[in-house]
N, CA, C and O atoms as a GROMACS GRO file, in nm:
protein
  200
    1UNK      N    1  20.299  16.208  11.883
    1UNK     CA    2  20.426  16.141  11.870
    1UNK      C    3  20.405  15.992  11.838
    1UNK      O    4  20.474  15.930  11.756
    2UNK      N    5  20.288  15.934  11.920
    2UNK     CA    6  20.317  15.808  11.870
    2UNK      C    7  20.223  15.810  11.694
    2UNK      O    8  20.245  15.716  11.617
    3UNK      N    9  20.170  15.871  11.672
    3UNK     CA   10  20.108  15.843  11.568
    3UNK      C   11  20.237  15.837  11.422
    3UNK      O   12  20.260  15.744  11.345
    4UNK      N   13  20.292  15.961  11.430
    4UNK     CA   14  20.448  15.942  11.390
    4UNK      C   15  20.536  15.840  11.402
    4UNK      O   16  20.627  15.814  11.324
    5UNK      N   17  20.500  15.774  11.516
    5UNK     CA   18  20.625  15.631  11.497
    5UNK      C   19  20.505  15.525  11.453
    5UNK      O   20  20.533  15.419  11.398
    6UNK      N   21  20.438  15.545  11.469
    6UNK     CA   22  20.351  15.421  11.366
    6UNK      C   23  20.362  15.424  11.235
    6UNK      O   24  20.402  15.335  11.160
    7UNK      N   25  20.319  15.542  11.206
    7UNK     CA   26  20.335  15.560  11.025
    7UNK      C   27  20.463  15.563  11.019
    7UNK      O   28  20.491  15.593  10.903
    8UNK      N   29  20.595  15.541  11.104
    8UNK     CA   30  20.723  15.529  11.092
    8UNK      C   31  20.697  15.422  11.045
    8UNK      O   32  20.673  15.424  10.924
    9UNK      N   33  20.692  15.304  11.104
    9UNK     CA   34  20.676  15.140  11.123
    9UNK      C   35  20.606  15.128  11.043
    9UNK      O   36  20.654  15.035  10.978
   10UNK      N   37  20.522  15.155  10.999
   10UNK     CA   38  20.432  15.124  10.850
   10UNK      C   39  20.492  15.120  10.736
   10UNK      O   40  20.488  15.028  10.655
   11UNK      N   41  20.582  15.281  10.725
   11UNK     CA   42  20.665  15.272  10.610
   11UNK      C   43  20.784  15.195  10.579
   11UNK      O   44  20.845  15.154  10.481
   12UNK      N   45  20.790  15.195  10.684
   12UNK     CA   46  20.950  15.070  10.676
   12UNK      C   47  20.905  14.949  10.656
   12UNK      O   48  20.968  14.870  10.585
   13UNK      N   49  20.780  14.913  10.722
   13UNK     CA   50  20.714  14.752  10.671
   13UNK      C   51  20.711  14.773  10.557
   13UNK      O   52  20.803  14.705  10.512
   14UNK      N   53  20.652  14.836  10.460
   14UNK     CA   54  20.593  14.870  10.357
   14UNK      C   55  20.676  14.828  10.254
   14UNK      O   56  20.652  14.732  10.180
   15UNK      N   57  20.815  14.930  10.250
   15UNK     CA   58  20.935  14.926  10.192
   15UNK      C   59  21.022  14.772  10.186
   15UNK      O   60  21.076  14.720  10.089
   16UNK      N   61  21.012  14.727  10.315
   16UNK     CA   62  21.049  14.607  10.336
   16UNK      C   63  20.992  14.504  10.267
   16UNK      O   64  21.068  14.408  10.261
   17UNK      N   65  20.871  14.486  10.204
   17UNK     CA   66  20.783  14.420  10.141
   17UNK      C   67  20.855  14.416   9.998
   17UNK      O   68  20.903  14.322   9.934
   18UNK      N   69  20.843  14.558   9.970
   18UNK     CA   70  20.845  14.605   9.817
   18UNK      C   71  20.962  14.561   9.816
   18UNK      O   72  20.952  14.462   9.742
   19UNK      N   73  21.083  14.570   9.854
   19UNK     CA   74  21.242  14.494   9.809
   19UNK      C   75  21.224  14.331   9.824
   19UNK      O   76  21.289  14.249   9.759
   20UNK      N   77  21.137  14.304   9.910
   20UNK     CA   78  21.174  14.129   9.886
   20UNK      C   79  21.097  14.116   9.736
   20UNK      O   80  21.140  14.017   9.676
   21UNK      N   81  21.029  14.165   9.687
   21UNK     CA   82  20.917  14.143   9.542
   21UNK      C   83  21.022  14.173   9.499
   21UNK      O   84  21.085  14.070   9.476
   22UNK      N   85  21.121  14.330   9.455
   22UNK     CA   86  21.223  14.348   9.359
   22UNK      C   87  21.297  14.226   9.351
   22UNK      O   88  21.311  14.159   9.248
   23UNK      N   89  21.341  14.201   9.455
   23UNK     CA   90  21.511  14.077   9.484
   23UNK      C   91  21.434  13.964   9.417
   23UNK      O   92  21.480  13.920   9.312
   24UNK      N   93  21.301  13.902   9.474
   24UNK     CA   94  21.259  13.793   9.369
   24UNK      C   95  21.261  13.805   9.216
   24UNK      O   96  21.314  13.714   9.152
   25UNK      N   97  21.202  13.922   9.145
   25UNK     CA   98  21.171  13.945   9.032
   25UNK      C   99  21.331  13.973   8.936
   25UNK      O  100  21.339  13.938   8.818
   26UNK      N  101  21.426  14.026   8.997
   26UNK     CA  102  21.563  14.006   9.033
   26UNK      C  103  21.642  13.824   8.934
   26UNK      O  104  21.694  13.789   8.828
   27UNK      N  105  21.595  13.764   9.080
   27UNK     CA  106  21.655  13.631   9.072
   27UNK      C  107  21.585  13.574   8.961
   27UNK      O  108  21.643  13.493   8.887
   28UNK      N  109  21.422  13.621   8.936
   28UNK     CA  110  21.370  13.518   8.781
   28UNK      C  111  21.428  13.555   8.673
   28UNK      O  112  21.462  13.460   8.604
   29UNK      N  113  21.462  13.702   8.612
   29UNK     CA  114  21.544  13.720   8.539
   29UNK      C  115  21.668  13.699   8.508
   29UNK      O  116  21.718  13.708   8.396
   30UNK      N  117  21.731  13.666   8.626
   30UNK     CA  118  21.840  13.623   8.632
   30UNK      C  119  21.858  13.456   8.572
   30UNK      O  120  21.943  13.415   8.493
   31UNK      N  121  21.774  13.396   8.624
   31UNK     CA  122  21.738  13.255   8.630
   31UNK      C  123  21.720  13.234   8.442
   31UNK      O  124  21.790  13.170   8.365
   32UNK      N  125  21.600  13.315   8.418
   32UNK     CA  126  21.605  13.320   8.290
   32UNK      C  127  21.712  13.342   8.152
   32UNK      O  128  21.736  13.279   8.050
   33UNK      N  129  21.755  13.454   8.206
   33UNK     CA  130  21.879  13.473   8.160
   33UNK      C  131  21.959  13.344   8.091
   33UNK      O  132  21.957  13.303   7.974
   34UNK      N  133  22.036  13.294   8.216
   34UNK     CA  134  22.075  13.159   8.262
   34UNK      C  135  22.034  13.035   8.171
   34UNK      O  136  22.102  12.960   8.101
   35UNK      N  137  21.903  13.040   8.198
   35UNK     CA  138  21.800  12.862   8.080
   35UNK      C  139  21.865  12.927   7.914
   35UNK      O  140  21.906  12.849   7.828
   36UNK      N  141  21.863  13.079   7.893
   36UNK     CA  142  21.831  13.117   7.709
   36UNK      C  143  21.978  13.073   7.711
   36UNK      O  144  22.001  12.976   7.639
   37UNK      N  145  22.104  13.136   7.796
   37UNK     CA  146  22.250  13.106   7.745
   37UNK      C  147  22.291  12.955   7.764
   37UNK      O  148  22.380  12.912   7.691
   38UNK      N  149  22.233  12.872   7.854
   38UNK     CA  150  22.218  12.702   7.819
   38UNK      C  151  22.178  12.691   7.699
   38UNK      O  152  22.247  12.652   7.606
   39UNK      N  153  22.101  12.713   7.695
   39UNK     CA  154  21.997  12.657   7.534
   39UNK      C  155  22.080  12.691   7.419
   39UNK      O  156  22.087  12.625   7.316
   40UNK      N  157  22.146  12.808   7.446
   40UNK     CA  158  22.225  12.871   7.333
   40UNK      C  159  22.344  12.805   7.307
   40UNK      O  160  22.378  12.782   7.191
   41UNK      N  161  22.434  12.761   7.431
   41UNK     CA  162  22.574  12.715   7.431
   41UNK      C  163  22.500  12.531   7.369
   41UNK      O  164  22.540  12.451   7.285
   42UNK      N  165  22.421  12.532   7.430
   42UNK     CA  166  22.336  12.338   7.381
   42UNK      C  167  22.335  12.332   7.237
   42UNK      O  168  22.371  12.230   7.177
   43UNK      N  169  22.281  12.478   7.156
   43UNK     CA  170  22.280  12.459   7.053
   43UNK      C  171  22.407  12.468   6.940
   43UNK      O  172  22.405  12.416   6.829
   44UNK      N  173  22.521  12.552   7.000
   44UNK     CA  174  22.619  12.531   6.946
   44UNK      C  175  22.724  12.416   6.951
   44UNK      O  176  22.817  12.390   6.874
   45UNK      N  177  22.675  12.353   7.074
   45UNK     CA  178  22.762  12.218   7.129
   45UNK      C  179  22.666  12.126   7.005
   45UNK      O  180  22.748  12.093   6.920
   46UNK      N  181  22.588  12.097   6.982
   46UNK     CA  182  22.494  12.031   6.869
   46UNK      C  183  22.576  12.046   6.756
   46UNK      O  184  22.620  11.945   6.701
   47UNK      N  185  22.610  12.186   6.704
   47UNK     CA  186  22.607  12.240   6.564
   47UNK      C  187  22.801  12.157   6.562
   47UNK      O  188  22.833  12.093   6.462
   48UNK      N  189  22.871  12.168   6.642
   48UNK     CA  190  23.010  12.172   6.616
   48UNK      C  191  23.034  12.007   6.626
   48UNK      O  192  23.130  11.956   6.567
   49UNK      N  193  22.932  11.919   6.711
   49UNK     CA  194  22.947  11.771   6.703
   49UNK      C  195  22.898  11.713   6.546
   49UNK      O  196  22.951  11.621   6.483
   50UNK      N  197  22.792  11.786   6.510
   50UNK     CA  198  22.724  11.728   6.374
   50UNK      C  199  22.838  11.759   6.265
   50UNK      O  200  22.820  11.727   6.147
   0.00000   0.00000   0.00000
């Protein structure tokens, strides 16, 4: 029994790990996202002042 609630607690650490890596990898794409549609709206704010 207890060997079962260890490898319980293992897997849930485990899992717990692996979603904070998703949620980061998550937010850089997101982030990225974000800088290309600046750059993009920057470059049309350029094109419509010239």
């Amino acid at each position: 029994m207890k060997h079962l609630f260890s490898l319980t607690l293992v897997a849930i650490a485990a899992l717990s790990l692996s979603a904070c890596h998703t949620v980061s990898g998550v937010g850089q794409d997101v982030s990225a996202a974000g800088r290309d549609v600046t750059k993009a709206a920057n470059k049309v704010e350029q094109k419509i002042n010239n």
